[in-house]
ROFI-204283 format. One record per residue (C-alpha): chain; x, y, z. Coordinates in pm, 1 decimal, padded with zeros to 6 digits. Each point is the difference from the previous one (the first is absolute). Layout:
// ROFI-204283
<node "A" <X Y Z>> ...
//
This chain:
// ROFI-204283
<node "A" <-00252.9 -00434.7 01132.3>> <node "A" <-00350.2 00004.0 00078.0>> <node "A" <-00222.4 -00098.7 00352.6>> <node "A" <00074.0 -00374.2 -00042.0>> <node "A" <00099.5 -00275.9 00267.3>> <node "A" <00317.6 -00120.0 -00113.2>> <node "A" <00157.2 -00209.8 00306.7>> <node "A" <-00239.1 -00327.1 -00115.7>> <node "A" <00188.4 -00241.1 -00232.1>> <node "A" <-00217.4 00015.5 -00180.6>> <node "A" <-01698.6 01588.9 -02445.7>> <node "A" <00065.6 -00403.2 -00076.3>> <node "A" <00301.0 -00075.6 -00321.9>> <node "A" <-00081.9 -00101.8 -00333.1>> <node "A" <00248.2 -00308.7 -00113.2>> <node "A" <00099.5 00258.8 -00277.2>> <node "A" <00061.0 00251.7 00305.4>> <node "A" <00270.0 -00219.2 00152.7>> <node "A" <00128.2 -00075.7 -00328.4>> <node "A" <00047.0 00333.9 -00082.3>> <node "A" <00084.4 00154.4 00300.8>> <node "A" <00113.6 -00240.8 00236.0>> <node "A" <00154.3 -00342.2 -00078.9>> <node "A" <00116.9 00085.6 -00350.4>> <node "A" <00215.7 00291.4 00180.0>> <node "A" <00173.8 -00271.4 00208.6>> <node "A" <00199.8 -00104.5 -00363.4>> <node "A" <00105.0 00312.7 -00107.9>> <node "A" <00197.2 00079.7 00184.4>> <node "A" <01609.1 02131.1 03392.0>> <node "A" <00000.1 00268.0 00241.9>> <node "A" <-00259.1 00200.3 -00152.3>> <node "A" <-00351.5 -00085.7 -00132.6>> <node "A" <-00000.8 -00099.8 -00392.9>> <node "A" <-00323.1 00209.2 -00188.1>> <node "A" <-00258.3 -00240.2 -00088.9>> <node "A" <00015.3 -00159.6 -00285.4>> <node "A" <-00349.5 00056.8 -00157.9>> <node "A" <-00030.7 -00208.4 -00338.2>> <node "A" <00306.8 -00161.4 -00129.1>> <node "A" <00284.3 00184.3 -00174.9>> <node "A" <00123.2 -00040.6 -00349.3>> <node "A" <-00199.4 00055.5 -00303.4>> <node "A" <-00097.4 -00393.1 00009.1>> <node "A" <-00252.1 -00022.1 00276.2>> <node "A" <-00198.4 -00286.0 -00041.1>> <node "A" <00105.3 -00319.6 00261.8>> <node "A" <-00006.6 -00408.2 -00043.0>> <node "A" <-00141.3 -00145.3 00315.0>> <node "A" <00172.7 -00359.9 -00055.0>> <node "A" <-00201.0 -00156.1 00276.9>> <node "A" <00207.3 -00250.3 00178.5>> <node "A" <00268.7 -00022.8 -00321.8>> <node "A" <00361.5 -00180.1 00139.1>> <node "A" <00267.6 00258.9 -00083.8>> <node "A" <00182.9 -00156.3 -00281.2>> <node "A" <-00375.5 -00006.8 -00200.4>> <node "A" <-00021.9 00375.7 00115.8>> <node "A" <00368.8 00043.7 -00142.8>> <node "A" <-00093.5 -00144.8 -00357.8>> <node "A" <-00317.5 00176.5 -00026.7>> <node "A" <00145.3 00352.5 00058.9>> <node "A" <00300.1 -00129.0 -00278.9>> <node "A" <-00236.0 -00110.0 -00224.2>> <node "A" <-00364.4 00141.8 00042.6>> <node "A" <-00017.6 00285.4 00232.3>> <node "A" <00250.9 00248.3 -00131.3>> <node "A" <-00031.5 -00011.4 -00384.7>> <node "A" <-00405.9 -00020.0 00065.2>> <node "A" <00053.5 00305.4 00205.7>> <node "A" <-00085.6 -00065.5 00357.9>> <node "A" <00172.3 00220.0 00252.3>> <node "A" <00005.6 -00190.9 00345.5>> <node "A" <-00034.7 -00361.7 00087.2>> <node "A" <-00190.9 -00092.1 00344.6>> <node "A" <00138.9 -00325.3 00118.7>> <node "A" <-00112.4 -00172.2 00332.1>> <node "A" <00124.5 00048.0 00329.1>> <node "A" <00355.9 -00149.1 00029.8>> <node "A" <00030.9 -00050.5 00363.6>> <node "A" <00029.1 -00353.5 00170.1>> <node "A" <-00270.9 -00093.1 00067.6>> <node "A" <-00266.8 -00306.9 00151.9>> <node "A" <-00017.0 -00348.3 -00155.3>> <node "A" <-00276.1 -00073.1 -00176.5>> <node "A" <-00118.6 -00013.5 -00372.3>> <node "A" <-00314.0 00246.0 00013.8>> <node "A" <00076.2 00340.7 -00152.9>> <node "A" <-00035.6 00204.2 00281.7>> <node "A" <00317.9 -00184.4 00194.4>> <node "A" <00192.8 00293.8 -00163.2>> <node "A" <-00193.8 00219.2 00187.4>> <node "A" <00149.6 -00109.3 00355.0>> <node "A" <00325.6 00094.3 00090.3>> <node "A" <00220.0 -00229.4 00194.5>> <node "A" <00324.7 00191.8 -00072.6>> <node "A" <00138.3 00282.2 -00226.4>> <node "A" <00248.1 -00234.1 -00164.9>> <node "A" <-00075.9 -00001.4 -00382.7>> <node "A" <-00060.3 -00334.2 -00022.5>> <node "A" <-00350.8 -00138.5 -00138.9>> <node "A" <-00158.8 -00249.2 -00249.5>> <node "A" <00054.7 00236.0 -00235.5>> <node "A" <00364.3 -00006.3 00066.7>> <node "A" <00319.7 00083.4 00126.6>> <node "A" <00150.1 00342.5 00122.8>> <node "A" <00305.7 -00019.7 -00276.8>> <node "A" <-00351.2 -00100.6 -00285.8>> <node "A" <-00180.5 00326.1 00135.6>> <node "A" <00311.2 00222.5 -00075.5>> <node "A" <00077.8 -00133.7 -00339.3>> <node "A" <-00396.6 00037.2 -00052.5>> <node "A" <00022.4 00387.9 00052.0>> <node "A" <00274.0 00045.1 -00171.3>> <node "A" <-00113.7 -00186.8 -00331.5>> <node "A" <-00335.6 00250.6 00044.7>> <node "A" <00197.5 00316.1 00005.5>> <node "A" <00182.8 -00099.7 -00289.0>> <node "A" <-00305.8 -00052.8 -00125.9>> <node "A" <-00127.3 00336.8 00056.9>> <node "A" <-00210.7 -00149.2 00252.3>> <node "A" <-00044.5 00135.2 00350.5>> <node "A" <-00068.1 -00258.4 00306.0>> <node "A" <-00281.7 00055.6 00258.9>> <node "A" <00034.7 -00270.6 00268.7>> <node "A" <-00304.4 -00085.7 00216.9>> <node "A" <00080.7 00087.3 00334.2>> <node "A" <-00167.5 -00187.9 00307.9>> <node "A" <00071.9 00245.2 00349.2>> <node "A" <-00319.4 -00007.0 00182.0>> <node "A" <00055.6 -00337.3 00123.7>> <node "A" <00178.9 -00327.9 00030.7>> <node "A" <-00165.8 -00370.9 -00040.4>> <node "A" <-00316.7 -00085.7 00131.4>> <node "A" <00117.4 -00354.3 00100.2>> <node "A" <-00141.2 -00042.3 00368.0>> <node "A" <00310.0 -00294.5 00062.5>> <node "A" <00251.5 00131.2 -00202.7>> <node "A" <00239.9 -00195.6 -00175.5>> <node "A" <00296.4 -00008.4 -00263.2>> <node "A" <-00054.0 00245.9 -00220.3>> <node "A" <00101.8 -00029.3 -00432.2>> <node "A" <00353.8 00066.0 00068.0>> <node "A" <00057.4 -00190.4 00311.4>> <node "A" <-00055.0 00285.9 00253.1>> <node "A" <-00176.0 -00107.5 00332.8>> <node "A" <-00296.3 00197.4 00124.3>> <node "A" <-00292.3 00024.4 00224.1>> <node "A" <-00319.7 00224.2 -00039.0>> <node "A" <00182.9 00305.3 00185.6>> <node "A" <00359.0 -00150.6 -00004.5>> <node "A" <00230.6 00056.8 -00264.2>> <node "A" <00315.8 -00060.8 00099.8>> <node "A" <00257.8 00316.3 -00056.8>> <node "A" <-00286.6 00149.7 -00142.6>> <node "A" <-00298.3 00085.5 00264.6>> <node "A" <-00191.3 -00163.3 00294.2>> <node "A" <-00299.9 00052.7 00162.4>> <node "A" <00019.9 00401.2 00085.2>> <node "A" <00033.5 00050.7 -00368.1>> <node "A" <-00318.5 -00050.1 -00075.4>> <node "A" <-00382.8 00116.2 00115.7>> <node "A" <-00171.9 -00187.9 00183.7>> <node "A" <-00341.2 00172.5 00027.1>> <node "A" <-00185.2 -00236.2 00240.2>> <node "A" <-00321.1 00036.2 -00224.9>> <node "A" <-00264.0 -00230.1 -00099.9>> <node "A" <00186.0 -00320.3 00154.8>> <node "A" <00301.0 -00047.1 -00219.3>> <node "A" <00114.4 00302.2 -00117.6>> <node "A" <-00144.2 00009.8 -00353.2>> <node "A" <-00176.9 00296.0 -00133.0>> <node "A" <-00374.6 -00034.0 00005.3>> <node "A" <-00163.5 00350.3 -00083.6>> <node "A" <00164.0 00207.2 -00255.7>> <node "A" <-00197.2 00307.2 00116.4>> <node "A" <00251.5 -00003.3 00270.4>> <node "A" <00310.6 00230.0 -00087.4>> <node "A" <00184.8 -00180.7 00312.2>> <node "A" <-00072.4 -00342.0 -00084.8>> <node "A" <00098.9 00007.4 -00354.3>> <node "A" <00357.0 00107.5 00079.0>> <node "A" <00034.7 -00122.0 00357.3>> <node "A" <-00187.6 -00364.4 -00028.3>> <node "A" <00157.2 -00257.8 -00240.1>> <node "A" <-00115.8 -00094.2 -00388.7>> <node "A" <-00155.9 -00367.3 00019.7>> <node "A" <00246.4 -00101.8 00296.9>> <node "A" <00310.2 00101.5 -00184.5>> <node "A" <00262.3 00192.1 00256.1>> <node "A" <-00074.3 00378.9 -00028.6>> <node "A" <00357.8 00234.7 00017.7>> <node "A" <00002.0 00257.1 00292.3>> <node "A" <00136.5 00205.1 -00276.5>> <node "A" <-00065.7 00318.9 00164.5>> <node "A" <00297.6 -00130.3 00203.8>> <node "A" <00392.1 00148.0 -00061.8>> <node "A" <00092.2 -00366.1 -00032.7>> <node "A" <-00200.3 -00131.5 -00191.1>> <node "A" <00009.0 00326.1 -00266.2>> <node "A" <00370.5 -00085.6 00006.2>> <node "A" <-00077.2 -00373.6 -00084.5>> <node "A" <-00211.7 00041.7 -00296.6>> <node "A" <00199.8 00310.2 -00159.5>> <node "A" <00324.3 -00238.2 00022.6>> <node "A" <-00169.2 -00231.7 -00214.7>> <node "A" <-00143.9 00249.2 -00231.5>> <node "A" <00330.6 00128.1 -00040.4>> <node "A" <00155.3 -00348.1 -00065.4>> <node "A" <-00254.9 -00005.7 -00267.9>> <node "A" <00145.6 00356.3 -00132.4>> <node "A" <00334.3 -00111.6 00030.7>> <node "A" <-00081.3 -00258.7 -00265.7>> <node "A" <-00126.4 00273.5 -00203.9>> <node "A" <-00348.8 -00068.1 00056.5>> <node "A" <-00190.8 00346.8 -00145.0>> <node "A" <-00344.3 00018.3 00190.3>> <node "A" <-00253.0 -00200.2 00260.0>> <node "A" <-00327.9 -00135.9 00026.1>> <node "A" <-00113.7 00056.9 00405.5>> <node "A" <-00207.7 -00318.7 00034.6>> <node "A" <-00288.3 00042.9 00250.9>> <node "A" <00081.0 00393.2 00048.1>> <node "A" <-00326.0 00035.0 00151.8>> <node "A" <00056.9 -00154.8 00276.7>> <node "A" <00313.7 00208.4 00111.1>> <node "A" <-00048.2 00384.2 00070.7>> <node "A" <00126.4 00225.1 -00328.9>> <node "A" <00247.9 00158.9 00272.2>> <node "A" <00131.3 -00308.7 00066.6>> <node "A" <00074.8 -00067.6 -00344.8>> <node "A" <00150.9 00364.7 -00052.4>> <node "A" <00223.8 -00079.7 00280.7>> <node "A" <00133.1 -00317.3 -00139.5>> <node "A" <00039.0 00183.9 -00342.6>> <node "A" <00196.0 00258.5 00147.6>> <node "A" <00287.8 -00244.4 00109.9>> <node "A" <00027.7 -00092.9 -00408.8>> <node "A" <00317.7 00009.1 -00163.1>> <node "A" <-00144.8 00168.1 -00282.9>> <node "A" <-00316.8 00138.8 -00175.9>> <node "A" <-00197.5 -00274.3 -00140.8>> <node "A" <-00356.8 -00034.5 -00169.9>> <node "A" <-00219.9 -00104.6 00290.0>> <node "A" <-00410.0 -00175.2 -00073.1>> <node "A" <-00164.8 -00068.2 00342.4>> <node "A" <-00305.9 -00269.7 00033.5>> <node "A" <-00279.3 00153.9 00151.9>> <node "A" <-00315.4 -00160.1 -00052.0>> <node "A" <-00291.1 00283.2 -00035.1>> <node "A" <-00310.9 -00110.7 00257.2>> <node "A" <-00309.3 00188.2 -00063.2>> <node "A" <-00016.7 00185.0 00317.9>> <node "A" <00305.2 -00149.9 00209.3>> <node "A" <00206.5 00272.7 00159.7>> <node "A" <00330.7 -00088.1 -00144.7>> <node "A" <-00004.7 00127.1 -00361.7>> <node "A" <00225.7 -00000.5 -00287.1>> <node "A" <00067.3 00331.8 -00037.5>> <node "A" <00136.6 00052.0 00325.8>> <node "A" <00342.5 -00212.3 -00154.3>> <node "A" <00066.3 00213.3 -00342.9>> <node "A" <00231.7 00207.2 00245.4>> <node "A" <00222.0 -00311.9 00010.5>> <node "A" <-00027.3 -00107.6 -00429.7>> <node "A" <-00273.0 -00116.5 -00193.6>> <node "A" <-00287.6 -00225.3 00139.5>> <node "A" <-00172.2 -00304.7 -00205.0>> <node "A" <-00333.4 00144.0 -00097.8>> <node "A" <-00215.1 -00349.3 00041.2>> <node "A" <-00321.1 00199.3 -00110.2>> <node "A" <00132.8 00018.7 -00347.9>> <node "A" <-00021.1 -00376.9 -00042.5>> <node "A" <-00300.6 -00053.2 00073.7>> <node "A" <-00183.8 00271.9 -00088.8>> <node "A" <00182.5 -00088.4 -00366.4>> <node "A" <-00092.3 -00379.1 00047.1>> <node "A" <-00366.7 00111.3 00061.8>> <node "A" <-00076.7 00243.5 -00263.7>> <node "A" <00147.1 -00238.8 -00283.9>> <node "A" <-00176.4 -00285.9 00141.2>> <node "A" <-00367.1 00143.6 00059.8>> <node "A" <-00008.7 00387.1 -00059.9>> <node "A" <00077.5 00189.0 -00258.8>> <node "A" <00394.3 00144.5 -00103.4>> <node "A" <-00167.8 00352.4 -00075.3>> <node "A" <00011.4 00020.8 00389.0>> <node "A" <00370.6 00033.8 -00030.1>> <node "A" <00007.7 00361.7 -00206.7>> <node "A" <00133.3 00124.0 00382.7>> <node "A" <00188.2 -00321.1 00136.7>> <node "A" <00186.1 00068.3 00284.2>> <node "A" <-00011.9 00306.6 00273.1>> <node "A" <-00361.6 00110.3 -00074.0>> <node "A" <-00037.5 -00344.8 00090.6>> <node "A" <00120.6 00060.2 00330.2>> <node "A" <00366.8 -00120.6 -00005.0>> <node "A" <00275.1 00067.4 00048.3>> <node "A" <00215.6 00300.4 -00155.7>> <node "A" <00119.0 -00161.6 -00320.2>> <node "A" <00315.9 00107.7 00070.8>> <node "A" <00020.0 -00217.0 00347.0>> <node "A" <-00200.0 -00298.3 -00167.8>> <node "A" <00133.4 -00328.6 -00089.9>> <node "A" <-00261.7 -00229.5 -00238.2>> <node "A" <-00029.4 -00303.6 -00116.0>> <node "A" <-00330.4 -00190.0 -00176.2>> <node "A" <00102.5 -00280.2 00319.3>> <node "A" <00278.8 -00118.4 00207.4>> <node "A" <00093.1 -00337.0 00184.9>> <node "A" <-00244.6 00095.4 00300.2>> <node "A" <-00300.3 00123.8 -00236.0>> <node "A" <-00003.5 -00222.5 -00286.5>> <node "A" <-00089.9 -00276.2 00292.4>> <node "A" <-00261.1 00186.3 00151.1>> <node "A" <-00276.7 -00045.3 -00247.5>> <node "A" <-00253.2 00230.3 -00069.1>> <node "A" <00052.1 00215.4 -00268.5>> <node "A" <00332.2 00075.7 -00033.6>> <node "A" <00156.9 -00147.2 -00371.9>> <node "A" <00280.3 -00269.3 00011.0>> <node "A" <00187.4 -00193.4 -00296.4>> <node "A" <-00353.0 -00245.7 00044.1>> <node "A" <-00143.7 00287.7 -00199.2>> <node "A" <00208.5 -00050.1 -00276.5>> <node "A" <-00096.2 00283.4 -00321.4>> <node "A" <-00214.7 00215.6 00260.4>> <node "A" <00314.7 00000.7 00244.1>> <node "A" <00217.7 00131.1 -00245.1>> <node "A" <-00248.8 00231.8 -00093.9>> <node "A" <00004.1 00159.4 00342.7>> <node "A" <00383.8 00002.1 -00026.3>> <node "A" <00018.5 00170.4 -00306.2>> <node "A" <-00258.6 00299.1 00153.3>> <node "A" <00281.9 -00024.9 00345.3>> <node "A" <00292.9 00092.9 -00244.8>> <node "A" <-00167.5 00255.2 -00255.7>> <node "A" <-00194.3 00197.3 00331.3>> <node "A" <00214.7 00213.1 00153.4>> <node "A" <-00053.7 -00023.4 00341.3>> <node "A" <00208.0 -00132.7 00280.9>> <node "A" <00307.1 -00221.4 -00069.0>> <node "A" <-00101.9 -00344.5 -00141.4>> <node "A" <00162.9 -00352.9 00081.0>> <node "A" <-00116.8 -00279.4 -00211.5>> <node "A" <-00043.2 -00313.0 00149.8>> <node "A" <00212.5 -00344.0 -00113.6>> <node "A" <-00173.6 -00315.7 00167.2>> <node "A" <00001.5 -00388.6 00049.5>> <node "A" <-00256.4 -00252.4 -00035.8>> <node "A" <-00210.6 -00056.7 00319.6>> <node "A" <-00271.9 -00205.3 00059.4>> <node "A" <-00020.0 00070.0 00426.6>> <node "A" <00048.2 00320.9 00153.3>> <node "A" <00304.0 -00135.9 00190.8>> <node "A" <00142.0 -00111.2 -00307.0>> <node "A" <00435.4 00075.5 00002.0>> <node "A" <00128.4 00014.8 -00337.4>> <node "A" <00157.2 -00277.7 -00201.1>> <node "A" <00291.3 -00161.9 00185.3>> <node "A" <00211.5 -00305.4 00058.9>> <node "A" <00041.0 -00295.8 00218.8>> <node "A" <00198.2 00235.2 00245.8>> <node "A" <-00257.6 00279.0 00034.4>> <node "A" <00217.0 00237.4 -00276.9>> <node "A" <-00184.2 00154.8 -00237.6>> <node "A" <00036.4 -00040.8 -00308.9>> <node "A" <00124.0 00124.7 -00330.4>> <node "A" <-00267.1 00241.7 -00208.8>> <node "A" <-00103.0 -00190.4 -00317.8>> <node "A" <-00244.8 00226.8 -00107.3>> <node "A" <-00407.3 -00148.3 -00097.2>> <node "A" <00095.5 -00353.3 00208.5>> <node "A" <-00108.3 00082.5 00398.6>> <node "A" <00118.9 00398.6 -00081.3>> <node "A" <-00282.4 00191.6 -00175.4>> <node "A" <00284.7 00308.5 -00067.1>> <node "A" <-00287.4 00281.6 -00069.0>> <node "A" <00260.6 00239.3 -00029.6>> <node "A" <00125.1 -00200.1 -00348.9>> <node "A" <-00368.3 -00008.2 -00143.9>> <node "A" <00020.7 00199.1 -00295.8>> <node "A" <-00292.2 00295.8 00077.6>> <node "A" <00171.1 00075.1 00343.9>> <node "A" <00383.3 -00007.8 -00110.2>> <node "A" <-00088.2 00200.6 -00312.4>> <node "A" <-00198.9 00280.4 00173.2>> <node "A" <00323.3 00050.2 00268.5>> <node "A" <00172.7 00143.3 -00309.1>> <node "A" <-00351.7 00215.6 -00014.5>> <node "A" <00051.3 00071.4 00336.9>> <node "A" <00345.7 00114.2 -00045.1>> <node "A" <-00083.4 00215.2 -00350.1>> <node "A" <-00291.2 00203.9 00170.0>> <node "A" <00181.2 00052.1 00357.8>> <node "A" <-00108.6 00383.8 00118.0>> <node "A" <-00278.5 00051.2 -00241.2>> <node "A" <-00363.5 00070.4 00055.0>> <node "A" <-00305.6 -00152.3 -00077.4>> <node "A" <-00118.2 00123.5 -00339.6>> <node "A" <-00350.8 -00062.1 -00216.4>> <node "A" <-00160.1 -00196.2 00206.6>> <node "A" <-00331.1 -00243.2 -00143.8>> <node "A" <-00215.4 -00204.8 00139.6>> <node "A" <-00300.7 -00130.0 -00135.0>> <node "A" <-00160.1 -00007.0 00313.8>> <node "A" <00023.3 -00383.4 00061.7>> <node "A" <00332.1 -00184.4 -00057.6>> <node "A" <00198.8 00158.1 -00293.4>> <node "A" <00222.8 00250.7 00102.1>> <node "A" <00301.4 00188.3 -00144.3>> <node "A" <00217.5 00257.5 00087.1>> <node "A" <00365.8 00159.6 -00095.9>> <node "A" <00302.7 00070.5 00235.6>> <node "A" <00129.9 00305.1 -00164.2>> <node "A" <00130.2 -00021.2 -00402.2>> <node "A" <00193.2 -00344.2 00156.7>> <node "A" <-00261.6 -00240.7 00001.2>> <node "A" <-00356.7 -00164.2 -00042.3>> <node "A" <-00247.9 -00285.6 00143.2>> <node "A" <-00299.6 -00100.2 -00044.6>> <node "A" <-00194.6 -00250.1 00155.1>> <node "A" <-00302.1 -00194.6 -00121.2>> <node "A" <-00131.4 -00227.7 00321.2>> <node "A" <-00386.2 -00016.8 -00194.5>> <node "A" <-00086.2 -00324.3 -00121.9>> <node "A" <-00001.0 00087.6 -00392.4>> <node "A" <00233.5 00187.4 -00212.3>> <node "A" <00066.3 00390.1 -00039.3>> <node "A" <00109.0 -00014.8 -00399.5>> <node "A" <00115.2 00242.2 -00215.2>> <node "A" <00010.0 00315.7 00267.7>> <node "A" <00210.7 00285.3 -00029.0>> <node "A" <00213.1 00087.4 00347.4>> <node "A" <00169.3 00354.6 00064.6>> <node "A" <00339.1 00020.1 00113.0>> <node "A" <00230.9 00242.7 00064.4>> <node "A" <00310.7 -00235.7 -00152.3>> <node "A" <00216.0 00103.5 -00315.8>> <node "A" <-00092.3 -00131.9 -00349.6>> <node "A" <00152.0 -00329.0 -00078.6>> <node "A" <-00051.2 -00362.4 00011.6>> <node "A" <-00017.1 -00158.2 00349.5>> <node "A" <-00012.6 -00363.8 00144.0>> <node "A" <-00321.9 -00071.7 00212.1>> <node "A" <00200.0 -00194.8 00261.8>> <node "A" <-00247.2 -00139.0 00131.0>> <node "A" <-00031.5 -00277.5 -00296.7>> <node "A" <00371.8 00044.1 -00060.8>> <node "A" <00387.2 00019.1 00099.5>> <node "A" <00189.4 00337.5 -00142.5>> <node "A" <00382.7 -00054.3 -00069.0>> <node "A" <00246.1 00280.8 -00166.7>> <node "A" <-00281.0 00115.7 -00211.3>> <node "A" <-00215.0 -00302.7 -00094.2>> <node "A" <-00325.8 -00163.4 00181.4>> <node "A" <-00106.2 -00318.2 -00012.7>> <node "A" <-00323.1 00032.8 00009.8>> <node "A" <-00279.9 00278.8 -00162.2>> <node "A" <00151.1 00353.9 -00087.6>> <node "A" <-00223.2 00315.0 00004.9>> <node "A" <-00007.2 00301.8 -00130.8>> <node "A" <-00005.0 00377.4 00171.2>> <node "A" <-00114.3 00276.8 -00236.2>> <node "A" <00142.5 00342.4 00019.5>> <node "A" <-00287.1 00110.6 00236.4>> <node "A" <00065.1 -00301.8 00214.3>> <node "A" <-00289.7 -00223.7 -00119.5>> <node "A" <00015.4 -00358.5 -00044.6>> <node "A" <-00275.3 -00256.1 -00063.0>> <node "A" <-00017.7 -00372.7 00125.4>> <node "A" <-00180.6 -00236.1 00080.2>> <node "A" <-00022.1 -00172.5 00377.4>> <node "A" <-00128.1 -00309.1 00090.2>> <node "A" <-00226.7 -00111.5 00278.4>> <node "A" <00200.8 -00034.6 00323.3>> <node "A" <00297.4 00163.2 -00191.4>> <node "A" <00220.9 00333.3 -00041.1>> <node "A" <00265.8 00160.1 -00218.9>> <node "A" <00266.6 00230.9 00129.2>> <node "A" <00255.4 00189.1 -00189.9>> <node "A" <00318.6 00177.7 00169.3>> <node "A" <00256.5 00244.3 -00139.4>> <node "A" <00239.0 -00290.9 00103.6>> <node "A" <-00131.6 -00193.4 -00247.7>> <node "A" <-00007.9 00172.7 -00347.6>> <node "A" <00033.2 -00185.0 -00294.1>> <node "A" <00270.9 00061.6 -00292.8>> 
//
């Protein structure tokens, strides 16, 4: 969750781009302290951020999409009661730990993880414990629970939270202020004393509910803005060992960093994004030969990715969204062939207003996924969900014959398990020869096509025994191949 006031009510795409690339994809488809948790377990890595999904859509979609197409974890939401309201960011204050939302009830949420696992699907549950609401009268929360800014009845009052006496009502002002980030309250919502026994005890008791319901890993929503001990702490009262990603927001020169968190689990790496968003859009994609720590970011170990997320595809600027259409899916294919940090693909709805909630009913509950009507589903488009099988196939390899022509057609190898190559100019690469390290045989370019027990739907091309192959690449285009994916 990013620096927003939430208490109020409150290079350009050829048509043939989208067609290719982005529309047309939309049819085919504890008493001691648990180690850290740095990148997910499990040979299937890659994670489904299903923004704001209600928990019998999430259900279905690990059934039916998610574990045959090879995703390993599902992000849902935060499941917590929470405020009234129908802007998107209600889920992000707290009223109560009863699981009990819009996106339903606590009986829905079990049933939900249980249909993932025996999908082969693990469940990573966005976890709000910096803070309650942000409400300055209170009110009846989703669920029917009472509150009041710093009263939550059988929960916590007012010494359960910091009240910094800065800058006139409490909210944090300058970010180049260690103390004020994790002492003063994010746009008036109710900042946790969690360096305090209690309150530790409060949030691990929830976080353990959450276990006890098999949940396998967290999201820390607005991590920054505790202390990394603090976090450690509350992690140490766990039930169990779980996969842990923190939000921590790098600030060019603010004193609270991300890599003072990878102690606790991995930490979002928000530099990726953009830096991604930017090259595609205006530089050029031989920048990316080193992508990643000689960037300046995190360890790749301790780095979570993504091309954008619920906070940064709202931002502007130039970080790529589902808007993008073929260029977005572009980006997503370079996320899940590069191997650095853990990737999470983004699944989104419709918005036309940064408040926007997602689609709902009369009643405030959200509604059912249909995918393409108000859910965009980018995780379904054909270049993404084809290229997590890549992902999968080329897990623990290097980098291998790199090219670049020094502008915007690139290529490179993970290993003998798999090939891209990207063509972002504006013309045609045709007839070129590529070097791979994979096996002879006849493989499906999934990028233009689905590959079932042997057979691809789309164009088929052939590996020599030196690991040649020649095709051709349109503009604003790319073909990968995978050892998951070989033909006959």
């Amino acid at each position: 969750m990013r620096h927003r006031r939430m208490s109020s009510p409150s290079k350009a795409l050829a048509a043939v781009l989208a067609a290719v690339l982005g529309l047309a994809l939309l049819a085919a488809v504890g008493s001691s302290t648990p180690a850290a948790s740095a990148a997910p377990s499990g040979s299937k890595k890659v994670i489904a951020n299903l923004f704001e999904w209600n928990w019998n859509s999430v259900a279905n979609e690990c059934r039916t999409f998610l574990g045959p197409r090879g995703y390993g974890y599902v992000q849902v939401s935060p499941p917590q009661e929470h405020v009234r309201g129908q802007q998107w960011w209600v889920a992000y204050q707290p009223v109560s730990y009863r699981i009990e939302s819009r996106k339903g009830s606590r009986a829905q949420f079990q049933s939900m993880v249980s249909a993932c696992h025996g999908a082969g699907v693990k469940v990573i549950v966005d976890a709000v414990i910096n803070h309650m609401s942000g409400q300055d009268s209170g009110g009846t929360g989703w669920a029917g629970s009472s509150y009041g800014k710093y009263d939550y009845p059988g929960i916590y009052q007012y010494q359960d939270f910091h009240h910094c006496g800065r800058n006139g009502n409490d909210d944090i002002v300058n970010y180049n202020d260690r103390y004020e980030v994790q002492n003063c309250e994010l746009a008036n919502l109710a900042d946790l004393a969690t360096g305090s026994d209690y309150v530790r005890g409060k949030l691990a008791g929830y976080l353990n509910d959450l276990l006890s319901l098999g949940v396998d890993g967290f999201r820390l929503d607005a991590s920054k803005h505790m202390p990394a001990a603090d976090i450690a702490a509350i992690k140490a009262r766990l039930s169990r060992p779980v996969y842990i990603v923190q939000e921590v927001i790098y600030g060019a020169g603010e004193p609270i960093g991300p890599g003072e968190y990878t102690g606790n689990g991995d930490v979002h790496e928000f530099r990726y994004g953009k830096d991604l968003g930017r090259v595609f859009r205006r530089e050029k994609l031989a920048y990316l030969t080193n992508f990643g720590e000689a960037w300046g970011y995190l360890p790749s170990g301790s780095a979570n990715v993504f091309v954008d997320n619920h906070d940064t595809q709202r931002d502007g600027g130039d970080v790529l969204t589902y808007r993008d259409n073929g260029i977005y899916a572009l980006a997503n294919a370079f996320m899940l062939a590069w191997p650095y940090g853990s990737p999470t693909v983004m699944s989104s709805y419709d918005f036309s207003s940064r408040d926007q909630g997602p689609p709902a009913d009369a009643s405030g509950r959200t509604t059912d996924t249909t995918c393409y009507s108000g859910w965009r589903c980018e995780h379904r488009w054909r270049v993404i969900a084809n290229m997590v099988a890549f992902h999968n196939a080329v897990e623990g390899t290097p980098v291998v014959n790199w090219y670049d022509n020094g502008s915007n057609h690139i290529a490179f190898g993970r290993g003998g398990s798999g090939y891209l190559t990207i063509n972002d100019e504006d013309g045609a690469v045709t007839g070129r020869n590529y070097r791979s390290n994979l096996p002879a045989g006849r493989y499906c370019d999934v990028i233009h096509g689905d590959y079932s027990a042997g057979t691809c739907s789309g164009p088929v091309i052939t590996v020599d025994s030196a690991g040649w192959f020649r095709a051709d690449v349109p503009a604003h285009d790319a073909v990968a191949l995978h050892l998951g994916a070989k033909v006959g």
